[in-house]
TORKOLTOR-793298 format. One record per residue (C-alpha): residue in one letter; x, y, z; residue number from 1. Coordinates in steps of 0.25 Angstrom, whole numbers, m for minus. Layout:
 resn     X     Y     Z resi
    A     X     Y     Z  NUM
...
% end
This chain:
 resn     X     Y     Z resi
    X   154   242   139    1
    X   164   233   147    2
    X   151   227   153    3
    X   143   224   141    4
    X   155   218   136    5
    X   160   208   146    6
    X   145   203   145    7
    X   145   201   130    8
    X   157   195   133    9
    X   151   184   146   10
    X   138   182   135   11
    X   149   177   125   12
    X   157   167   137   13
    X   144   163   141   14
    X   140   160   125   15
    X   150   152   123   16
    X   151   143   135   17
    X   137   139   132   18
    X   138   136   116   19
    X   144   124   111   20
    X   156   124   100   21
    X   145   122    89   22
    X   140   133    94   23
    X   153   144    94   24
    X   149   151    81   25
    X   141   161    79   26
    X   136   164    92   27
    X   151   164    98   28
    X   155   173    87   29
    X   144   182    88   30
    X   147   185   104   31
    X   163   187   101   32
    X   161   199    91   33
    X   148   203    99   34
    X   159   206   111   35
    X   169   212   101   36
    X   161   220    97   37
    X   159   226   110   38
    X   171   225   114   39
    X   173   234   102   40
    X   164   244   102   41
    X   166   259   103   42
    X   162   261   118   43
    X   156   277   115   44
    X   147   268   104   45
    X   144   254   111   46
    X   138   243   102   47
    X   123   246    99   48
    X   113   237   106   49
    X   104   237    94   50
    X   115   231    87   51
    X   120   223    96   52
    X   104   217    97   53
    X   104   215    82   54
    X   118   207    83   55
    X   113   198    92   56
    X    98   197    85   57
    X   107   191    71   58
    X   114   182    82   59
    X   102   177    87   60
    X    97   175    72   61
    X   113   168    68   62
    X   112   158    80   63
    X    97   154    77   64
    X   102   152    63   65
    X   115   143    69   66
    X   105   135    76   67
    X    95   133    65   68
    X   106   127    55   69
    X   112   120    67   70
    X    97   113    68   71
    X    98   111    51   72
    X   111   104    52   73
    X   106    95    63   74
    X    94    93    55   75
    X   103    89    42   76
    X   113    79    51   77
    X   101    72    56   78
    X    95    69    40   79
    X    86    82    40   80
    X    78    80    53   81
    X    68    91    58   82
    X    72    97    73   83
    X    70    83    84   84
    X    65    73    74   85
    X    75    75    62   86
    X    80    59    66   87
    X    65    55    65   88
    X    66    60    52   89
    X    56    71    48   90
    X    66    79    40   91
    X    64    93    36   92
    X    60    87    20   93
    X    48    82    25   94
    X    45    94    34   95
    X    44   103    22   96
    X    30    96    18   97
    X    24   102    31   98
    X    13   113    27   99
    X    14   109    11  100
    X     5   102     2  101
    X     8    88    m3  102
    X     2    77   m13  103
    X     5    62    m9  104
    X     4    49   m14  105
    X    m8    45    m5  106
    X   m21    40    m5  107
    X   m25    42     9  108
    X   m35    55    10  109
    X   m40    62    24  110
    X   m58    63    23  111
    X   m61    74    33  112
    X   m74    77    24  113
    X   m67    85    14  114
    X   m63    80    m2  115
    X   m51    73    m1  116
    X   m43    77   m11  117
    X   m31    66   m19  118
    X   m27    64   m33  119
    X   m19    55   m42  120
    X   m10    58   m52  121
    X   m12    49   m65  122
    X     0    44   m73  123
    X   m11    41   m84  124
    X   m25    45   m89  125
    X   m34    38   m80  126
    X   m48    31   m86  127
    X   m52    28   m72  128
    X   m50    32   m56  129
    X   m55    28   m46  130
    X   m52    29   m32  131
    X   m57    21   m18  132
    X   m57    29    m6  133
    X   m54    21     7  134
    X   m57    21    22  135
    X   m47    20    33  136
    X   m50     5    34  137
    X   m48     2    18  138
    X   m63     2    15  139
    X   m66     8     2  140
    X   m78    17     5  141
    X   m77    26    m9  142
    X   m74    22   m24  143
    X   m73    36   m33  144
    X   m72    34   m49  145
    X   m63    45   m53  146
    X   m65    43   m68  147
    X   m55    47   m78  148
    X   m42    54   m73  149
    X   m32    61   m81  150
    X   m16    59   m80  151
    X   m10    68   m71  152
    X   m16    73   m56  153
    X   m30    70   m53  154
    X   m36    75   m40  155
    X   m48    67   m34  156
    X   m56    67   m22  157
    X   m65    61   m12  158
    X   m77    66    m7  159
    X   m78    59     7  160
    X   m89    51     3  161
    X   m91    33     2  162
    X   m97    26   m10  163
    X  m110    25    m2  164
    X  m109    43    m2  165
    X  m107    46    14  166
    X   m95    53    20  167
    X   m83    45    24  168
    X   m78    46    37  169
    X   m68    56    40  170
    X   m54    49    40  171
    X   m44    44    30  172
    X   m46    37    15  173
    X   m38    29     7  174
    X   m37    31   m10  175
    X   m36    20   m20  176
    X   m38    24   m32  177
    X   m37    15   m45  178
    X   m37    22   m60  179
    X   m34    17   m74  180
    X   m32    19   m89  181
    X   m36    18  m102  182
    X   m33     7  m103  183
    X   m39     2   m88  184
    X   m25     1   m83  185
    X   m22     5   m68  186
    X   m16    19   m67  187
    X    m6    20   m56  188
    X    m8    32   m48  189
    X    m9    36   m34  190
    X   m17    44   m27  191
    X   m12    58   m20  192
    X   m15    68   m11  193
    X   m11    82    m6  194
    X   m11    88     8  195
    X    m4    97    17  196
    X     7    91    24  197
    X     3    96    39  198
    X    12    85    47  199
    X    27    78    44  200
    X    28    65    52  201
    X    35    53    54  202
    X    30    40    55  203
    X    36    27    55  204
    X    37    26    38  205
    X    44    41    38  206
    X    41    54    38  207
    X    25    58    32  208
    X    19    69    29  209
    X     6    72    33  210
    X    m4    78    23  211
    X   m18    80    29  212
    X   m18    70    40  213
    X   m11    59    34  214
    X     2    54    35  215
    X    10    53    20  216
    X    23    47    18  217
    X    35    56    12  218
    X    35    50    m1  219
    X    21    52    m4  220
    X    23    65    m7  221
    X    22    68   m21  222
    X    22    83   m22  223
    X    23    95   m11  224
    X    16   109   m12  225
    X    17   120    m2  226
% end
């Protein structure tokens, strides 16, 4: 017993010449009463190995713990950065959007030779929609009459093809969309669209989400689903 004493004891030396102050705690405690208890024990009925084993498996799970609010305060004191580039600015906010879905006030759509799919949300009944797809370069290539819409959320589409009826090119199309009243007033409305958020970046602006291939800015985002 003497033996297995004096080497708990050497473990506990050799701990706590190679921790820091910030680090006397837990682990420093842990290996005092851990000799005690050796020191201690009944020598006809020596400490059990099993439960000497689990002791240091709840260690193990209490320093893991330690280190991990250690990494949250350092994330908190440097404005609620994530890991090496929390002073670039992506905060753990806007890592939240990763894997959810997002509807965002912007007209620019992704064609990869399915339906894209966007939507407005009119303040007013609307007489008359109609909406101009764009190519890359600023070309109109497609004029859609929407007709009548009702207030609220209405959900549009663009079937890939140009006025003269071929397929677009794959690639990414620009929205403007016009729309008025009764009273052949304009209705002021955006146009949106929803995505999955597969990407958090920064660029030069801020931090940007990015929903199916393209890049949006933080405060774009007008609702969030998971």
């Amino acid at each position: 017993m003497a033996l297995q004493v004096g080497s708990a004891t050497a473990v506990a030396d050799s701990t706590s010449t190679r921790t820091t102050n910030k680090d006397l705690g837990q682990k420093d405690i842990f290996l005092k009463l851990l000799v005690a208890q050796m020191k201690n024990q009944d020598p006809l009925k020596p400490q059990d190995a099993t439960q000497m084993s689990s002791q240091l498996a709840q260690f193990n799970m209490v320093e893991q713990q330690t280190n991990t609010n250690q990494w949250l305060e350092q994330m908190a004191s440097n404005g609620g950065g994530l890991g090496a580039v929390a002073s670039s600015g992506l905060d753990t906010a806007s890592a939240g959007y990763l894997g959810r879905t997002v509807t965002v006030n912007q007209n620019t759509v992704q064609y990869n030779g399915g339906n894209p799919i966007f939507s407005t949300d009119l303040p007013v009944n609307a007489t008359s929609v109609q909406v101009v797809v764009r190519d890359s370069a600023g070309k109109a290539i497609r004029t859609i009459d929407m007709g009548a819409m009702p207030q609220g959320l209405n959900t549009m589409s663009w079937d890939g093809l140009n006025d003269t009826g071929a397929a677009s090119p794959l690639g990414t199309y620009t929205l403007d969309m016009t729309a008025v009243d009764a009273q052949g007033t304009n209705i002021t409305a955006k146009i949106q669209r929803s995505g999955l958020v597969d990407a958090v970046r920064l660029a030069s602006g801020g931090v940007q989400l990015m929903v199916g291939g393209i890049p949006v800015n933080l405060q774009d985002v007008t609702a969030v689903k998971l």
